[in-house]
C-alpha positions as CSV (number, residue, x, y, z in Angstrom):
1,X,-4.6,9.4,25.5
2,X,-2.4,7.7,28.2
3,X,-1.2,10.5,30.0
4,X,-3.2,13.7,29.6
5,X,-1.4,15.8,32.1
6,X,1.9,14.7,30.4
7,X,0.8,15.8,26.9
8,X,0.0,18.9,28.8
9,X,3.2,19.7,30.6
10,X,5.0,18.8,27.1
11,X,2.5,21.2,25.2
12,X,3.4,23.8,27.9
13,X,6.7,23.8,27.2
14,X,7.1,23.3,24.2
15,X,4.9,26.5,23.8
16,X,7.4,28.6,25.6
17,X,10.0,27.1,23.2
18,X,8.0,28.3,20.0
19,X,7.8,31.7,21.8
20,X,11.1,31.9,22.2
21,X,12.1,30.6,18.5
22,X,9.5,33.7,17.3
23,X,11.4,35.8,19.3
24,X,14.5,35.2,17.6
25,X,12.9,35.2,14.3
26,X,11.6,38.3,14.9
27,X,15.4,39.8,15.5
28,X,15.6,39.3,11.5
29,X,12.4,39.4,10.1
30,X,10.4,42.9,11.1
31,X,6.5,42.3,10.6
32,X,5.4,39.7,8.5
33,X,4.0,37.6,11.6
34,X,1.8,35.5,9.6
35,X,4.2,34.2,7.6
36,X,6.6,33.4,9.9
37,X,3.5,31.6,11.5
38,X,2.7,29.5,8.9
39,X,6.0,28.6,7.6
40,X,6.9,27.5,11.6
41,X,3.4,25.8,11.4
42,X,4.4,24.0,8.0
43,X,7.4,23.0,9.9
44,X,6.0,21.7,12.8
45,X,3.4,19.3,10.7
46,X,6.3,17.7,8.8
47,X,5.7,19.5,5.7
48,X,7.0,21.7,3.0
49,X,5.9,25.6,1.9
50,X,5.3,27.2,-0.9
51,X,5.9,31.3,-0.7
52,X,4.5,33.5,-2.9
53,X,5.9,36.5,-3.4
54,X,7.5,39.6,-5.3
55,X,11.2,39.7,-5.0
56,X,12.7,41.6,-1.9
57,X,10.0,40.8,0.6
58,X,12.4,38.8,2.4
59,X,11.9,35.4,1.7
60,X,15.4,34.0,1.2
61,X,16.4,36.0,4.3
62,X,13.3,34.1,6.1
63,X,14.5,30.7,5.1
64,X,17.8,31.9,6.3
65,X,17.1,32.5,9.7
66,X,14.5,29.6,10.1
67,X,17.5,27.3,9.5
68,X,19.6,29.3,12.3
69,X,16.3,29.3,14.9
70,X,15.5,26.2,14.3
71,X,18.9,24.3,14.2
72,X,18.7,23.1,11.2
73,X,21.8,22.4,7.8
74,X,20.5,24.8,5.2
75,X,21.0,24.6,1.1
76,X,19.9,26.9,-1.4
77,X,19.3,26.1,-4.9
78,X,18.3,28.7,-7.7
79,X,16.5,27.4,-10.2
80,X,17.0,28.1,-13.8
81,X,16.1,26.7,-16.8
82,X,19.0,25.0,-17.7
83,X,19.3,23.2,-13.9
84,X,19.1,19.7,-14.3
85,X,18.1,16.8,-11.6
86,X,21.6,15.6,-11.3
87,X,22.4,19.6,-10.1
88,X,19.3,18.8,-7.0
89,X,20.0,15.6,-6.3
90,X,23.6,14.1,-7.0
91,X,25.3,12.3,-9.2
92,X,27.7,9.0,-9.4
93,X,31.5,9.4,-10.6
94,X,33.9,7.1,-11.2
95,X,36.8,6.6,-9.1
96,X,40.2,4.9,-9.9
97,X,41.4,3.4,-6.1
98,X,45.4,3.0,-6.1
99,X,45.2,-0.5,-7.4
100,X,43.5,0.4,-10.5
101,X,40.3,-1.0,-9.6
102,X,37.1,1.7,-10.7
103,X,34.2,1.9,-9.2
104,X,31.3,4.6,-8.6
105,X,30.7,6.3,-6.0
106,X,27.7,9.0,-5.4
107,X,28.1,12.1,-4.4
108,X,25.1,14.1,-3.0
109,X,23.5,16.8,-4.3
110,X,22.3,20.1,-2.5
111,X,18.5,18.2,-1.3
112,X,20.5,16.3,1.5
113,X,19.9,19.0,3.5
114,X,17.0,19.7,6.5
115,X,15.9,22.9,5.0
116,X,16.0,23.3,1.2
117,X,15.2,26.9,-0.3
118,X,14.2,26.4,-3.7
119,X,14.5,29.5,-5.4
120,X,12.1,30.3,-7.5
121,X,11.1,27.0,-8.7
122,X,9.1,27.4,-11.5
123,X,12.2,28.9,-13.5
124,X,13.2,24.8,-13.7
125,X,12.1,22.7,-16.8
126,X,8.9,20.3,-15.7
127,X,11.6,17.3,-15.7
128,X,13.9,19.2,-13.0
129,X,10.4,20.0,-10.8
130,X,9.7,16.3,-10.7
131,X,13.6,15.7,-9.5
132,X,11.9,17.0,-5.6
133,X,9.0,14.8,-6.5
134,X,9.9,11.6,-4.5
135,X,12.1,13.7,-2.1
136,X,9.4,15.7,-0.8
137,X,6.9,12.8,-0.1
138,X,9.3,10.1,0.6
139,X,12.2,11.6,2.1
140,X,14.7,10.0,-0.2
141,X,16.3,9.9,-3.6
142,X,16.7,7.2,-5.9
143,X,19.6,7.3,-8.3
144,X,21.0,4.7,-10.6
145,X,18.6,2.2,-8.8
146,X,19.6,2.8,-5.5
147,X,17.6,4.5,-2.5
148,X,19.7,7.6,-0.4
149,X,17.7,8.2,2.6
150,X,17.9,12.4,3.4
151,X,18.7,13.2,6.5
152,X,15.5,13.9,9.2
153,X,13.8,16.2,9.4
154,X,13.5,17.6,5.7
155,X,11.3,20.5,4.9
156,X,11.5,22.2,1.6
157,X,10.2,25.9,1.6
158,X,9.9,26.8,-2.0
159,X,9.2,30.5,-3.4
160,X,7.7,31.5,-6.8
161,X,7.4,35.1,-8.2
162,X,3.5,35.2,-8.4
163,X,3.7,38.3,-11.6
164,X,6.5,37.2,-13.7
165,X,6.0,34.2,-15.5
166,X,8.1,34.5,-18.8
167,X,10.3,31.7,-19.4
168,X,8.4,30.2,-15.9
169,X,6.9,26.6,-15.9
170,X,3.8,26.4,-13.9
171,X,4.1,23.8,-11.1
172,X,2.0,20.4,-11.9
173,X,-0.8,20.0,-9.7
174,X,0.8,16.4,-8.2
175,X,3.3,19.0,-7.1
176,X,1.9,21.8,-5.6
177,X,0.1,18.8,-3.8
178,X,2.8,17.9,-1.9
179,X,3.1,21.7,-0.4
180,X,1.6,21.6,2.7
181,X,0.8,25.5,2.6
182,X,0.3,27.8,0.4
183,X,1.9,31.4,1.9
184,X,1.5,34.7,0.2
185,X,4.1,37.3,1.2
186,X,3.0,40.9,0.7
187,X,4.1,44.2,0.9
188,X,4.6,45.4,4.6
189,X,2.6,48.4,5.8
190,X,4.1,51.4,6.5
191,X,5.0,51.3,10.0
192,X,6.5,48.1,9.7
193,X,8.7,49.5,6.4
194,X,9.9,52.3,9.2
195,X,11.4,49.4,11.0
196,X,12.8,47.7,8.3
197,X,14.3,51.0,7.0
198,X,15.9,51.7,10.7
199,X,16.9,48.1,11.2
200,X,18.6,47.4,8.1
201,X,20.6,50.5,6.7
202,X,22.5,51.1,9.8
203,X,26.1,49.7,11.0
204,X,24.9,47.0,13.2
205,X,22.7,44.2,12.2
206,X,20.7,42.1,14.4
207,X,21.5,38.3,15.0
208,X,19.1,35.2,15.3
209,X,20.0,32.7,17.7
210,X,19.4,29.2,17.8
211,X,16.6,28.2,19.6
212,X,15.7,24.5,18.6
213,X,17.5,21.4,17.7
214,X,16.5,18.8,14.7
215,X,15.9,16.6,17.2
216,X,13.8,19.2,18.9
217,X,12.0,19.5,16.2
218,X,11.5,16.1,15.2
219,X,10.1,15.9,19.1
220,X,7.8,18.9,18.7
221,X,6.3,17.6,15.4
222,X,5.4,14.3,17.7
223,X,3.3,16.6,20.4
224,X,1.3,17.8,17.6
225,X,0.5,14.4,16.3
226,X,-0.5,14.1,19.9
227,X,-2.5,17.0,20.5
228,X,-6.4,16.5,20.8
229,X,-8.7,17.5,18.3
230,X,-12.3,18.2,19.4
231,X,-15.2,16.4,16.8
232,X,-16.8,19.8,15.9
233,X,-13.1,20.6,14.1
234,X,-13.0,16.9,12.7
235,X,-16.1,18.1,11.5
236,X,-15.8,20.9,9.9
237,X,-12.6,20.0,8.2
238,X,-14.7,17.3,6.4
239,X,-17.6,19.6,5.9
240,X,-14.9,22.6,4.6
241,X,-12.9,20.1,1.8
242,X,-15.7,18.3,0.6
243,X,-18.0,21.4,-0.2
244,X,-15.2,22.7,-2.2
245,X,-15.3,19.5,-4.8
246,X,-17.5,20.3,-7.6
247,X,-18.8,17.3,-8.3
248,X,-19.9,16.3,-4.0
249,X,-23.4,16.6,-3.4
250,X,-22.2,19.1,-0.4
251,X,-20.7,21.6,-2.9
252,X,-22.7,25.2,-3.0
253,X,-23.0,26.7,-6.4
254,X,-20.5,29.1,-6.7
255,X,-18.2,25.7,-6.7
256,X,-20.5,24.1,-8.7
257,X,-20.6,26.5,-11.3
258,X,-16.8,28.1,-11.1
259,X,-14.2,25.1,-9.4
260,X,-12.6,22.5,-12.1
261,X,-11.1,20.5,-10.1
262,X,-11.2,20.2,-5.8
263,X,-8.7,19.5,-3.3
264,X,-8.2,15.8,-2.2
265,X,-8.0,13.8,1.3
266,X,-4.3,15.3,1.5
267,X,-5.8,18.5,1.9
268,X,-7.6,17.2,5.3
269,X,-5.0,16.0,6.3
270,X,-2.8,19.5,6.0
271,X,-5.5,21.0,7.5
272,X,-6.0,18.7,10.8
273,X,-2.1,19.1,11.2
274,X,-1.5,23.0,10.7
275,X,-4.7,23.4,12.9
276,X,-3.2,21.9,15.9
277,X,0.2,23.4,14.8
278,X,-1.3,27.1,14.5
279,X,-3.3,26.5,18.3
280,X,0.4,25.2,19.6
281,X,1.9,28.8,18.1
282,X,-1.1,30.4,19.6
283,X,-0.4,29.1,23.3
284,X,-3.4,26.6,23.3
285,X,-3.9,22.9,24.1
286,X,-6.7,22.1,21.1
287,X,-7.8,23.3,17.9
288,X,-10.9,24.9,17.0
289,X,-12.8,25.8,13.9
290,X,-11.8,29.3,13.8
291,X,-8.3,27.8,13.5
292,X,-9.7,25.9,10.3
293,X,-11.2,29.0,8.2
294,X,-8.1,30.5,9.2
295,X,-6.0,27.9,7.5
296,X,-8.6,27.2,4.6
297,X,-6.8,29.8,2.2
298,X,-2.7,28.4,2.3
299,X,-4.3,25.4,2.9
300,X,-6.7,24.8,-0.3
301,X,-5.8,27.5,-2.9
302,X,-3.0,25.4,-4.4
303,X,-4.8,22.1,-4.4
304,X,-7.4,24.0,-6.3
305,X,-8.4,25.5,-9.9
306,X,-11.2,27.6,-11.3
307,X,-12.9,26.9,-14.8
308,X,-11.5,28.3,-17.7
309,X,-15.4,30.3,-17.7
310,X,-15.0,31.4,-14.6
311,X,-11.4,33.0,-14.7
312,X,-12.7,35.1,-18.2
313,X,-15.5,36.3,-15.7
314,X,-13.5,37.7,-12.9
315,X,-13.9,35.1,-10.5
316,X,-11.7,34.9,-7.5
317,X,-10.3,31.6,-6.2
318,X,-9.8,32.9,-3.0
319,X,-13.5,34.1,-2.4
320,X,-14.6,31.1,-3.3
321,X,-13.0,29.5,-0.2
322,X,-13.8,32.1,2.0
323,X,-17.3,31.5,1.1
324,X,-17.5,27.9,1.6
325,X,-15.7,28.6,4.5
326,X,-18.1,30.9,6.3
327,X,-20.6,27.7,5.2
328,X,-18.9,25.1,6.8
329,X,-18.1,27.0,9.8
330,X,-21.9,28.3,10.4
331,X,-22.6,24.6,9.8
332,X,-21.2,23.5,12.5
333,X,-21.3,26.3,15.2
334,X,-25.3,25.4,14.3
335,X,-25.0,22.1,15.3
């Protein structure tokens, strides 16, 4: 590291920033302080979200006001079964110019956008899904041959109904891969609901303002890349994603005996960035393992699958993790 106290002072600030930009967030979105966490995380690694949820939990309003905070252009898309790629990402027409001469020209779809809401994307047929494939994890398009850089930074923040899945397709697993988090949105207690009620249903509404810039963001998303990461976290990040492959010597039994298939290397990856992106939201200059089993849920539950044996006895995905977890974590605060 060049210049430590540099990094600091930019880590410093940049903190206050993020507090600000929660602040605002929080003008629209009452509660729900983990989400907004890890979809601001998600944003700061470079990634995309995935959130699960019923409908009316707020998560097109969320999207909504991240794209005000944060400074970014916005599109929505609804998927639907009959949505085709050419409705995501453009299409060529032909043009007649004044002289009679025709050529094609492309016009660009809703993904050249920074933020894309994808509305309930497993309402698309599997050949519409794929349409995001190469925009999510390349940031461009490619139509008729030709390569349409998006414009920086991109971020797609999906949601999915997690109980209603007639005429639904399930996301492929290459996909869900390419989500760096996994964020379930649930029902807000009852205090918070108070708020919501007295907020919402009365003549005024409350405004987000704009905090950040996309070149802001594109700057903070460098400080994280930059941020130290102690070896004990290196650690357990290995420790935490290779116990939870079935077929890795390190894997416990429950794995063994109830996972199908484990996450990959793109899962440590998530994790090493949202780590250092959750300890910048929380104020602090480095990472630590508690950051890590808090992440190990959104982070591995997607990238992820239990047996077909083990979801006829009752097993629970999520349990699994926390278990292995707790393991990799007691691992290392041994050593």
């Amino acid at each position: 590291m060049s210049d430590p106290e540099g990094l600091v002072a930019e880590i410093d600030k940049l903190g206050g920033d993020l507090a600000r930009a929660k602040a605002a967030i929080g003008q629209k979105i009452i509660g729900q302080e983990e989400v907004v966490n890890l979809s601001l995380a998600a944003m700061l690694s470079g990634g995309h979200a995935l959130l699960m949820g019923l409908p009316g939990l707020g998560k097109t309003l969320l999207v909504d006001t991240l794209s005000t905070v944060m400074g970014l252009s916005a599109a929505r898309i609804q998927f639907t079964p009959d949505l085709m790629p050419a409705d995501i990402l453009g299409s060529e027409v032909l043009e007649t110019a004044d002289d009679g001469a025709r050529s094609f020209r492309f016009v660009n779809g809703p993904v050249f956008c920074q933020l894309l809401m994808a509305d309930e994307i497993n309402r698309a047929s599997p050949r519409t899904q794929s349409a995001l494939l190469q925009a999510m994890q390349e940031q461009e398009v490619t139509v008729a041959g030709v390569h349409h850089p998006l414009p920086q930074p991109f971020h797609v923040l999906a949601t999915q109904n997690p109980i209603e899945q007639e005429g639904t397709y399930p996301l492929p697993e290459a996909q869900l891969d390419r989500f760096l988090v996994k964020i379930d949105v649930d029902y807000p207690d009852r205090d918070t609901e108070r708020g919501i009620l007295m907020a919402t249903t009365g003549t005024a509404q409350a405004e987000a303002a704009q905090v950040f810039t996309a070149e802001g963001l594109m700057a903070a998303q460098q400080v994280v890349r930059r941020m130290p990461v102690g070896e004990v976290v290196v650690e357990t990040i290995l420790d935490l994603v290779r116990a939870c492959r079935p077929d890795d010597e390190a894997a416990p039994a429950s794995v063994r005996d109830h996972v199908a298939w484990g996450p990959g290397p793109r899962a440590a990856q998530a994790l090493m960035l949202t780590c250092r992106a959750r300890a910048l939201l929380d104020g602090r200059l480095a990472p630590s393992a508690d950051d890590v089993a808090a992440l190990a849920r959104p982070v591995l539950s997607h990238r992820m699958a239990l047996s077909f044996a083990a979801r006829a006895e009752g097993i629970v995905l999520e349990d699994v993790i926390d278990e292995v977890t707790q393991q990799a974590t007691r691992t290392e605060a041994a050593a």
